[in-house]
C-alpha positions in Angstrom: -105.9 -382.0 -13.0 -104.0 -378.9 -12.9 -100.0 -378.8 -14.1 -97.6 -378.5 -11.6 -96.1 -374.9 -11.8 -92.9 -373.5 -10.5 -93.9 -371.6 -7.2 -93.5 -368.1 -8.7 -96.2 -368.5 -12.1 -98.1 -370.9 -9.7 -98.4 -367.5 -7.4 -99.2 -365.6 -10.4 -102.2 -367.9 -11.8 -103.8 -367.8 -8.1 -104.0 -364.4 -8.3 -104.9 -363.9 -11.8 -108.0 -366.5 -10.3 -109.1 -363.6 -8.0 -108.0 -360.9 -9.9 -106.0 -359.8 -7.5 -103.6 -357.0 -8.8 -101.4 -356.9 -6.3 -100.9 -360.9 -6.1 -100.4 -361.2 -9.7 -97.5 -358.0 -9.2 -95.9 -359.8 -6.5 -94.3 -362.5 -8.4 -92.4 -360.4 -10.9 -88.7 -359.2 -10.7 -88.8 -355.6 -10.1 -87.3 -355.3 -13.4 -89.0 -357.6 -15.3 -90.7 -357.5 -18.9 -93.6 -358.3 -20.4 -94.5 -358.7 -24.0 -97.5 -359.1 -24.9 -99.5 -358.3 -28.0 -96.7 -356.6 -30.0 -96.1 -354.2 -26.4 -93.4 -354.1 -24.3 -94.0 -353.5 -20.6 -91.1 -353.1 -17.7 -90.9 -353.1 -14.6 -93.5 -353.2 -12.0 -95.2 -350.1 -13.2 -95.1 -350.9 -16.9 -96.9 -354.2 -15.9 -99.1 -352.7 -13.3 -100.2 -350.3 -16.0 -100.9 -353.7 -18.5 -103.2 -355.6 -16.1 -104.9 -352.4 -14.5 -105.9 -351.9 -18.8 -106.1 -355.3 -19.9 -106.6 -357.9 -17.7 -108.5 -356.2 -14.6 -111.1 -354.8 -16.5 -112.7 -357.3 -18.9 -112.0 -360.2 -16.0 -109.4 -361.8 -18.1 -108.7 -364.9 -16.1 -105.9 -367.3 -17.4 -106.1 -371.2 -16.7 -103.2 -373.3 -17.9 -103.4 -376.9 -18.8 -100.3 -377.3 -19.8 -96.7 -377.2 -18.8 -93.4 -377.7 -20.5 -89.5 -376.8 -20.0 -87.9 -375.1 -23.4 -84.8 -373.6 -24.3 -84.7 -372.4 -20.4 -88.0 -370.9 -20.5 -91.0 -372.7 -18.1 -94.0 -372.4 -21.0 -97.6 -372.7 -20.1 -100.8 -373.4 -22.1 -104.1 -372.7 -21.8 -107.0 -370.7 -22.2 -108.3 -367.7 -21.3 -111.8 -366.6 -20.1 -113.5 -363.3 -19.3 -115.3 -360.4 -20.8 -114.0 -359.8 -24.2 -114.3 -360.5 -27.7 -113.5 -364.1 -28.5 -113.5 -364.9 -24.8 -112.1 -367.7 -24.5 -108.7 -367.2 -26.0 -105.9 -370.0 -26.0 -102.4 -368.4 -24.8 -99.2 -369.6 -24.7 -97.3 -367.7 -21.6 -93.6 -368.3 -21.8 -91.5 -367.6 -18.3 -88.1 -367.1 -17.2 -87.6 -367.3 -13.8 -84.6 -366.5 -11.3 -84.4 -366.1 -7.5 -87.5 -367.7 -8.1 -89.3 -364.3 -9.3 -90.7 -364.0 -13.1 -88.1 -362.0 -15.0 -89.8 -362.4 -18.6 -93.3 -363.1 -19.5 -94.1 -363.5 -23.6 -97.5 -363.9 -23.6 -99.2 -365.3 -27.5 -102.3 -366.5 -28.9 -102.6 -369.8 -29.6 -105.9 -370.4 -31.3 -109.2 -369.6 -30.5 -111.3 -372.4 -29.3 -115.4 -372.9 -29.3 
């Protein structure tokens, strides 16, 4: 069974599920950031730019199984599948929401699994 997720990274995972660029834009904060593998991306275009290279391309498709409140963040577990080396990956993908938009995203590895 899949975790309950606040209505903005629940919007987000859908269309990460279809690959659907624009769906996976729409939930950001027009100002928001992204960090994610030691880069920095901001705004709509810096994270346009990040899953137009990244994510789009090798059909990187995130699936959490987890979900937890910290420190004010809403942080989500699970792995990723798709066409690259490793594939799948486990992630950590720590949100902070407001106005119910994603202002922050810190993606990390978690392990790799078999």
């Amino acid at each position: 069974m899949a975790p309950t997720l606040p209505t903005p990274i629940a919007a987000y995972v859908e269309a990460n599920a279809r690959l659907d660029l624009e769906g996976m834009l729409r939930p950001f904060a027009d100002d928001a950031v992204v960090r994610d593998n030691g880069a920095v991306h901001r705004g709509r275009a810096g994270i346009r730019s990040l899953l137009e290279e990244a994510v789009i391309p090798v059909r990187a498709v995130f699936t959490p199984d987890t979900v937890r409140h910290e420190d004010g963040a809403v942080v989500v577990d699970g792995p990723a599948h798709g066409d690259f080396p490793g594939s799948p990956i486990r992630f950590t993908y720590r949100f902070t929401l407001d106005d119910d938009a994603i202002t922050t995203l810190v993606i990390t590895v978690m392990e790799i699994t078999s």
